[in-house]
C-alpha positions in Angstrom: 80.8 145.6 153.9 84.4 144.2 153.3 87.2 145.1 156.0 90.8 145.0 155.5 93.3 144.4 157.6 96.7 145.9 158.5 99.5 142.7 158.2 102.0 142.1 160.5 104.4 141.6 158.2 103.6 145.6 156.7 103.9 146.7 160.3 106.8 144.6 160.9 108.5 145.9 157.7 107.2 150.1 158.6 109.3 149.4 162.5 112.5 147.5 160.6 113.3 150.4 158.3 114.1 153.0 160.4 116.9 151.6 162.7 118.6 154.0 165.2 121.9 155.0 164.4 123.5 153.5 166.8 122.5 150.4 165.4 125.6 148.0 163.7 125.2 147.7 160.0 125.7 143.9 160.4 121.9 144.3 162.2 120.3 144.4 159.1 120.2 141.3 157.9 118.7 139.0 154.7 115.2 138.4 156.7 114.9 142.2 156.9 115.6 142.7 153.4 112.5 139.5 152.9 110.3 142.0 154.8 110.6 145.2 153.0 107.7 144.8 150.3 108.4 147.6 148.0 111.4 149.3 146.2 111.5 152.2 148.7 111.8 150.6 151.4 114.3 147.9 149.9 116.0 151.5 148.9 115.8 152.9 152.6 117.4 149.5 154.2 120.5 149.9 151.3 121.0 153.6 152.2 120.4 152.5 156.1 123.3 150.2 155.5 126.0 152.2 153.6 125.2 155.5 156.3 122.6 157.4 153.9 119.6 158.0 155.8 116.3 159.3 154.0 115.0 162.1 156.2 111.7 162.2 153.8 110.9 158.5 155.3 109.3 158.4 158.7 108.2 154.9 160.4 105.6 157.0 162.6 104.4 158.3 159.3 104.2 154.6 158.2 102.2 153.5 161.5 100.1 156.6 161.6 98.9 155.7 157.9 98.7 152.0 158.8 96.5 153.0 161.9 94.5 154.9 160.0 93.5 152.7 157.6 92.6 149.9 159.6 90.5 152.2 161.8 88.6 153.1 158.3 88.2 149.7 157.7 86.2 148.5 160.8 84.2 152.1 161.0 80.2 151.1 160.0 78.4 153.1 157.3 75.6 155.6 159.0 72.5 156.6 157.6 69.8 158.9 158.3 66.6 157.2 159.9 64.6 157.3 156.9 66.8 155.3 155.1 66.9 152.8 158.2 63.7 152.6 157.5 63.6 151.7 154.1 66.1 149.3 155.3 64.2 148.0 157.8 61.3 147.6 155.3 63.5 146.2 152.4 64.0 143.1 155.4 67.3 144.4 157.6 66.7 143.7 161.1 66.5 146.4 164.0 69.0 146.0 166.9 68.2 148.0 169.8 71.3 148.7 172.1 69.2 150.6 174.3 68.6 150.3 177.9 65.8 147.7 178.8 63.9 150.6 180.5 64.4 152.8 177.6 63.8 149.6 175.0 60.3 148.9 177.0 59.3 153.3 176.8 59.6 153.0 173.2 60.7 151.5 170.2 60.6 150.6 166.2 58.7 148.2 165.5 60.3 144.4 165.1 63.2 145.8 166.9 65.4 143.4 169.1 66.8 144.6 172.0 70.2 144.0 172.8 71.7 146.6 175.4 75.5 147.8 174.4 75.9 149.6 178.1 73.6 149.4 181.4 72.8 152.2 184.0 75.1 151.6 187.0 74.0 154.9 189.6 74.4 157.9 187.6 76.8 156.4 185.0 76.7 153.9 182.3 78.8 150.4 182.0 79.5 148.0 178.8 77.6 145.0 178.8 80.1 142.3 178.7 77.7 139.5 177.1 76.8 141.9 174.5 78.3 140.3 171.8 76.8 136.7 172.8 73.1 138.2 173.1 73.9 139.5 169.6 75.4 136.1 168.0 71.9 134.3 169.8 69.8 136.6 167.9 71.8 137.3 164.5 74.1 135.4 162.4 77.3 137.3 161.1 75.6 137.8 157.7 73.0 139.3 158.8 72.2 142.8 157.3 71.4 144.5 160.6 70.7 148.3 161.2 71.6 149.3 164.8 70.1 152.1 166.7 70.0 153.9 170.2 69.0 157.0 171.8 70.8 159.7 170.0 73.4 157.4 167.9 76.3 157.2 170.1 75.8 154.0 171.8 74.8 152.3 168.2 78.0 153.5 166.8 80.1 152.0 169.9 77.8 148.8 168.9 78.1 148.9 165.2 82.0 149.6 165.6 82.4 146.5 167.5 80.5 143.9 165.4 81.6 144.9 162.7 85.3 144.0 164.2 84.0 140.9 165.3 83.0 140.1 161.5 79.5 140.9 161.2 79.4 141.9 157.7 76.1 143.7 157.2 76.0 146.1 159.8 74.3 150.3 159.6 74.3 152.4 162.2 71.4 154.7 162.6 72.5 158.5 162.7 70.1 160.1 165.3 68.7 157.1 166.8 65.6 156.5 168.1 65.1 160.9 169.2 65.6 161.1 165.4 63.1 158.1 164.6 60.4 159.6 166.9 61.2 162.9 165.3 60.5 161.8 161.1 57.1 160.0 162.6 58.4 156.7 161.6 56.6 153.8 163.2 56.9 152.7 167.2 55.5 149.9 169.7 56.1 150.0 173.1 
């Protein structure tokens, strides 16, 4: 799955274009003009300068829409557990980011287990070494389907590695309750 990213140059350029008005025209000066990477926004910084403002151009709108796209870009695709099984038989790998105790109940078979959060007392914390146990087990091109209990946790997991690069990574919608549900094979 390809990501993009947001440039720092297209959210420096969405911040530069709206100046307060309190700002002095000599502010804006030839590296701000450098930045602004489209006609409209070269437009905005000329009107900026002679006192026209453009109320139709909003730099929250800007972020908002930058923000949103790059949160778009590093969300996993989900499928439904029969398809992760197909997957699975087509020669994806499983990763488990279960509990050990809930891993060792239960699980698909071939399935690695990799915990994304641990029982601490009645709550749950993130396993800070997750990403390691995942790196000694899988390599970034790895196509890798990732499941839990219910899909939650996987979708945490698959969120993160797929910001950390991994490039073939599915979440399991349903998780293992949904596996155990369709009959689909298990091993404890």
């Amino acid at each position: 799955m390809k990501t993009s990213s947001v440039s720092s140059a297209s959210l420096v350029a969405s911040f530069q274009l709206d100046i307060p008005k309190n700002f002095k025209k000599s502010y804006i000066s030839a590296s701000m003009l450098s930045t602004a990477s489209s006609q409209s926004q070269l437009s905005n910084l000329r009107n900026f300068s002679s006192g026209k403002r453009n109320s139709s151009f909003s730099w929250k709108a800007r972020v908002r829409e930058n923000v949103q796209s790059s949160a778009a870009a590093v969300a996993p695709t989900s499928v439904p557990v029969r398809v992760a099984h197909e997957l699975l038989q087509a020669g994806h790998h499983y990763l488990d980011v279960r509990t050990p105790e809930e891993f060792s109940a239960g699980h698909a078979v071939g399935a690695v287990n990799v915990p994304y959060l641990f029982r601490v007392g009645s709550g749950m914390t993130k396993n800070l070494n997750f990403m390691e146990e995942v790196l000694a087990n899988f390599r970034k091109d790895d196509e890798i389907i990732v499941g839990c209990q219910s899909g939650k946790r996987s979708l945490m997991a698959a969120t993160d590695l797929v910001s950390a690069g991994f490039t073939g990574i599915t979440d399991i919608a349903g998780g293992y309750a949904a596996w155990v549900q369709n009959g689909l094979p298990t091993e404890s």
